[in-house]
N, C-alpha and C positions, 0 to 999 in steps of 0.2 A: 299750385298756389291757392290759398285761401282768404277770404278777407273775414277777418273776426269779430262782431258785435257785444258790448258790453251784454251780460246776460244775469238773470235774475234764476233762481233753483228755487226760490220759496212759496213761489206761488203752487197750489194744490194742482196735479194733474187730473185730467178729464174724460170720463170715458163715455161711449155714446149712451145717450138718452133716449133725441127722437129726432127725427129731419128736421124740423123747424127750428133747431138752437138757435142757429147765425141768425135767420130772419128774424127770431123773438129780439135777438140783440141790435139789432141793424149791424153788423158785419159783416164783412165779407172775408172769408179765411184764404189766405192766400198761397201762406206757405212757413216753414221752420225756418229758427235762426241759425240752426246745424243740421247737417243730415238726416233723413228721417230715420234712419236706422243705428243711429248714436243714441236716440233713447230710450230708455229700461223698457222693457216686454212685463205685463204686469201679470198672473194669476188664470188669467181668462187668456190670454196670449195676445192681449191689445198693448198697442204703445203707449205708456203715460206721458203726455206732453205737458206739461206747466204752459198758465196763459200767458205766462211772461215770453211763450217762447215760440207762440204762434203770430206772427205776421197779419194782419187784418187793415179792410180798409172800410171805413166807417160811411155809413149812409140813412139818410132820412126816413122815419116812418110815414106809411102810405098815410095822408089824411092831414098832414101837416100844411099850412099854410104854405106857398110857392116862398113867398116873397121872405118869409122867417128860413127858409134852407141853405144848408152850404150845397150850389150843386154837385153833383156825380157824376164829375167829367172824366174819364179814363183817356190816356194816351200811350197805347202799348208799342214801344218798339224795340225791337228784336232782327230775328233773320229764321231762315227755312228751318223749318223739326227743329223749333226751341222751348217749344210747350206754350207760345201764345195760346194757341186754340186749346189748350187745356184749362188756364187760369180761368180763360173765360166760360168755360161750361159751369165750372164749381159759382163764379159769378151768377153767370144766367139762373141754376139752380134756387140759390139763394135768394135772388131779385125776385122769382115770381112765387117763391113760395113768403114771402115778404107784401105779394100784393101790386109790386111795381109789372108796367105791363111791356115785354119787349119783343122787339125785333131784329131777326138776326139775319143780315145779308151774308148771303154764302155766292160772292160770280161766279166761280170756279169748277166746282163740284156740290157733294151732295152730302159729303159729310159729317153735316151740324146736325141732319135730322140723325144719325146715330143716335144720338141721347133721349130718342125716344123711347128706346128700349131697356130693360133695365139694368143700372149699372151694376159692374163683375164688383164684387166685396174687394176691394183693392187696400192691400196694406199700405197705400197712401192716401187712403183718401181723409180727407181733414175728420177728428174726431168730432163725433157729433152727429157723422151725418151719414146717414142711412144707405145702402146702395138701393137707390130706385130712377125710371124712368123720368126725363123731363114731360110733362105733357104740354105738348106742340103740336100746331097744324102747318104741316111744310106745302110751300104753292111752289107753282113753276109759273111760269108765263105759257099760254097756251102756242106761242108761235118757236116753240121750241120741240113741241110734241113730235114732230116729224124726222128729227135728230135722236131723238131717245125712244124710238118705238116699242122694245121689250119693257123698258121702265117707267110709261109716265103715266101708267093704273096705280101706281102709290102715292102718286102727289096731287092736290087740289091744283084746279088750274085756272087762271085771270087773267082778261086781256085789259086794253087801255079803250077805253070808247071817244069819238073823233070831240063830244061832247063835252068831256072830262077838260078840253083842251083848252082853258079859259084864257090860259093867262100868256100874254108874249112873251115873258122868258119862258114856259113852258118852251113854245115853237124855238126859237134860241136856241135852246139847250136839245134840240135835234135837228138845227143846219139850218133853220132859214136866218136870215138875215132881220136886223131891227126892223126896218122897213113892211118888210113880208108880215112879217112874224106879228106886227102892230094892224096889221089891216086883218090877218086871218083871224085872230083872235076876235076883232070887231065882227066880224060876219059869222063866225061862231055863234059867238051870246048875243046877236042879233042888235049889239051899237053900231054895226054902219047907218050912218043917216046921210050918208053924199045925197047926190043926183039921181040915181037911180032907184026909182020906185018900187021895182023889184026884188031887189034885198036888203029893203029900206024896214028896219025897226024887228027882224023875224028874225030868230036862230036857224043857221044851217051846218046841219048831222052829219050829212049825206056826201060822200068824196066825190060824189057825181055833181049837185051842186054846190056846192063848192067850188069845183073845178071850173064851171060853168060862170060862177060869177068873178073869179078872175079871169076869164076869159075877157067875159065882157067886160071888167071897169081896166083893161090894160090896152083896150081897142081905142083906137085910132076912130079907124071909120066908125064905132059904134056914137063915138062922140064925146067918150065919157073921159080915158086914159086919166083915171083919180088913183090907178096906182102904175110906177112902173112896171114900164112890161120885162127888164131884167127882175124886176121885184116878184113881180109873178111869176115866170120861169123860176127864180127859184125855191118857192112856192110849191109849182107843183113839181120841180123834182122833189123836195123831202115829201109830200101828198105822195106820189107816185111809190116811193121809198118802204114809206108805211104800207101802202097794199101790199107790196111785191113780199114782204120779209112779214106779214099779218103781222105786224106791231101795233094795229089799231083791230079791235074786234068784228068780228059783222053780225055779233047775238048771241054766236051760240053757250059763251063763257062768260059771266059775269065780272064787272070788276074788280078791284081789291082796295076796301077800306079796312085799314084795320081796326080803326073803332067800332065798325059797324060787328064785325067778327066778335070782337069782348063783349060787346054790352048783346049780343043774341041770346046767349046760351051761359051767359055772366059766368064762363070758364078761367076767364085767365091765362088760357094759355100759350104757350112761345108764339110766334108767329115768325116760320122760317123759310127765306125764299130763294131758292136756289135758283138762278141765272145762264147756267153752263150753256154755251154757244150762242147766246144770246150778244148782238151788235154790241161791241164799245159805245156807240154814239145817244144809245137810248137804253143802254144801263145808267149811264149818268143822266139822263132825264130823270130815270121812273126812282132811281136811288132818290134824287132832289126832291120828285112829287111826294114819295111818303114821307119825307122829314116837315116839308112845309105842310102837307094835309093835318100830320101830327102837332106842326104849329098852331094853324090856323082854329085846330080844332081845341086845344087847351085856352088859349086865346079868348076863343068867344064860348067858353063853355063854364060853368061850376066844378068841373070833373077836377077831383082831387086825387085821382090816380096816376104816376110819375112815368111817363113813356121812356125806357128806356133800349136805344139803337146801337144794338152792338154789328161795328162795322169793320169787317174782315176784309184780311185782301185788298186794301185800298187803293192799290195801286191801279187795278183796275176800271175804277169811277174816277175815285178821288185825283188823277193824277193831272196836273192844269197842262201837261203836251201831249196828251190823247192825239192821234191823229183825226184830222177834220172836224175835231169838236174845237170849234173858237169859243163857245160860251158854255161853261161847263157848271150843269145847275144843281150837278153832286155838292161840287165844292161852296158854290154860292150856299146850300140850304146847313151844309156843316157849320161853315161861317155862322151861319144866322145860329143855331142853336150854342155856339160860343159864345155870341153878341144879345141877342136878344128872346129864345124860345128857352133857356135854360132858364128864363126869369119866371116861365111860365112852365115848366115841371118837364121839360124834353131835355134830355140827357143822352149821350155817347160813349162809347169807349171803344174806340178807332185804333187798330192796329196798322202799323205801317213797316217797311225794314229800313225806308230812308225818309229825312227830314224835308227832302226836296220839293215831295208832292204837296206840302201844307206851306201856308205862311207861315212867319214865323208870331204872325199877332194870335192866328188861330190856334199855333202850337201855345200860345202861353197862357190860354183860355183854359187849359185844363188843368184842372186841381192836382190832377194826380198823375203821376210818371212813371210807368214801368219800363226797364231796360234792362234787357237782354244781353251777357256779356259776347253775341255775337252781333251785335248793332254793328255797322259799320258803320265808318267818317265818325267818330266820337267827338272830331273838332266841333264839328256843327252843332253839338249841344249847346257848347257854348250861346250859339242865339237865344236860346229859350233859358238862360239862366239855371242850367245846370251846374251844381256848385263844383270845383274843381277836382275837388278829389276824386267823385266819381269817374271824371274825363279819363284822369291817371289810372286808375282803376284798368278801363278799357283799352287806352292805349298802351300800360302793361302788362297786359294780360295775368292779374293777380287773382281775378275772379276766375271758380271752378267752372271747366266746361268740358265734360265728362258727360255726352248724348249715350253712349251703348249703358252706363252705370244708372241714366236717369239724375244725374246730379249737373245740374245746370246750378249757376247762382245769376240772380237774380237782384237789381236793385228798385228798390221805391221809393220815392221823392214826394214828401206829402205836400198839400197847399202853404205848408209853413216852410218849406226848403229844407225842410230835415229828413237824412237820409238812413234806412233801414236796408240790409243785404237779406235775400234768403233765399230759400232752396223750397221750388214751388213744390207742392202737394199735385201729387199726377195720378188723379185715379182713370186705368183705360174704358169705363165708361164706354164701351165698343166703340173707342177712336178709331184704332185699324181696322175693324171690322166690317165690312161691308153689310149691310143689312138690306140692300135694296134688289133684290132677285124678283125679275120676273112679276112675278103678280102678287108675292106673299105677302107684305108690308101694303094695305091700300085703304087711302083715302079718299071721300067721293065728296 
């Protein structure tokens, strides 16, 4: 089956120029209103596409006032090998050669940093646009090194420092309890001012003191017991937690800002970080920490450059029945950039395969709607004000979904509720290609 869009022939066809087309336009090409091999082979042996017949989704130039923008919220969802992770390279491409600065969570594996290398000349890929490498610096987390020991000479590598650790939903959002979580923070940045003289008004770094001074303020006999002592116990189990699993650093790695990354070397480039085997419980920590560092930093800053988090895989962080995460600060910090960091130039575009993982207030935050004619539960769009036809659409399976052809179709739903079918552009950009052997790919 196919679903048919009204179509326009009169517009001129276009053939490549130079990489920067979409970005000079603020576009983003997404994909054809027919198959890509339905249209005319021109002269040179390129395809002539009319503009009428390319799919795009439209975005702000760098430098633009925040508050004058429509944000650039993306909400992709789909199911397994349905070329999510493809729309979104051609995206990411675009964004940073446009200026916008992003960030691409990969939990799972490694293969976002692929697109460092440069892309194969692919008769899909959007006209326009050049086959070449993304420039990206891909991290790991350093307490992962030990799990990937042939491979983690190719990746930069950042830990968390106990420091870093300011704020109570930080602790939260890795097991301690309100209670805990409000007293360790105070003795971090050095606001405990209780009774106790000792770790009265001074920052504590140190998992030794630290430890030391929930000891004492949860003692009985010391005099003090100004926190519980169930409060402290659990305390220093998630304290204990972090050493065991080096989810907190001891020096020898530095940590990961990524503003501090762009404005070094004024490069621009991706910033990709791959998480594989790293705890559930403090992925959705350090996911939440960089969306809010990225808040916080637009926020209190002039910076008129657009941070945009393209977030993979979400079921991983994002998902609010994580086991043993009761306060999950992935999700709280997506929220926040639905609600309030999007006013200030931080943008998303969050892949998911089900509706469950999100609210349905945070799903209706985003401008823009891609879906997958392999979504499951298409009832559920209905929350988010997906207009009906598309539902029908999915639950009779009229849209093409033909993975060994490459002919997927695809729907988009713009902020105006107007809906566009099409057939994504899939250049393989060494998608299946593994690139990460041994020592050959390396960054220091």
């Amino acid at each position: 089956m196919f679903v048919s869009m009204p179509r326009s022939w009169s517009a001129v066809g276009i053939k490549q120029i130079d990489a920067n087309y979409w970005a000079k336009r603020c576009e983003i090409p997404v994909g054809t209103l027919e198959p890509y091999e339905s249209y005319d082979i021109d002269n040179d042996g390129k395809r002539v596409i009319p503009m009428s017949e390319i799919v795009r989704i439209k975005f702000n130039p760098v430098g633009k006032n925040f508050t004058e923008n429509t944000a650039l919220t993306v909400l992709s969802l789909g199911g397994s090998g349905d070329g999510k992770g493809l729309i979104q390279k051609i995206a990411i491409a675009v964004l940073q050669a446009a200026g916008y600065r992003n960030i691409c969570i990969d939990p799972l594996k490694f293969e976002t940093g692929r697109a460092i290398t440069k892309w194969s000349n692919s008769p899909r890929l959007p006209p326009n646009m050049e086959a070449r490498g993304i420039p990206m610096h891909h991290f790991i987390p350093s307490s992962i090194i030990d799990n990937i020991p042939r491979l983690h000479h190719n990746f930069r590598k950042f830990t968390i420092y106990l420091s870093e650790l300011t704020e109570s939903e930080f602790l939260q959002g890795m097991g301690m309890t309100d209670t805990a979580a409000s007293f360790v923070s105070r003795l971090i940045t050095g606001r405990y001012n209780g009774d106790c003289i000792d770790f009265a008004g001074r920052e504590i770094i140190t998992f030794s003191e630290l430890e030391r001074a929930l000891n004492i303020l949860s003692s009985k006999e010391n005099g003090y017991e100004e926190i519980p002592q169930a409060s402290a116990d659990n305390a220093m189990r998630v304290l204990a937690k972090l050493q065991d699993l080096k989810i907190v650093g001891d020096g020898r790695y530095r940590s990961l800002d990524p503003m501090n990354e762009w404005n070094a070397d004024n490069s621009n480039k991706v910033i990709t970080i791959s998480y594989k085997t790293y705890p559930q419980r403090f992925l959705t920590f350090h996911v939440g920490f960089l969306i809010w560092k990225a808040g916080k930093y637009h926020i209190n800053s002039d910076d008129k450059k657009p941070i945009m988090f393209f977030l993979d895989d979400a079921k991983e962080y994002a998902d609010a029945n994580i086991k043993f995460v009761d306060f999950n600060f992935a999700v709280d910090q997506i929220n926040q950039i639905g609600f309030n960091y999007r006013g200030a130039g931080v943008y998303d575009w969050l892949s998911v395969q089900s509706l469950s993982i999100i609210s349905q207030t945070v799903a209706e935050t985003f401008n823009i709607k891609l879906i997958s004619p392999y979504f499951k539960n298409p009832k559920s769009l209905r929350n988010i004000n997906i207009p009906d036809k598309v539902i029908h659409w999915l639950e009779t399976d009229v849209l093409v979904k033909d993975k060994e052809r490459h002919l997927v179709q695809w729907v988009l739903v713009d902020p105006d509720n107007k809906v566009k079918v099409f057939f994504p552009f899939t250049p393989p950009c060494n998608h299946f290609k593994e690139i990460y052997f041994n020592r050959e790919v390396v960054e220091t």
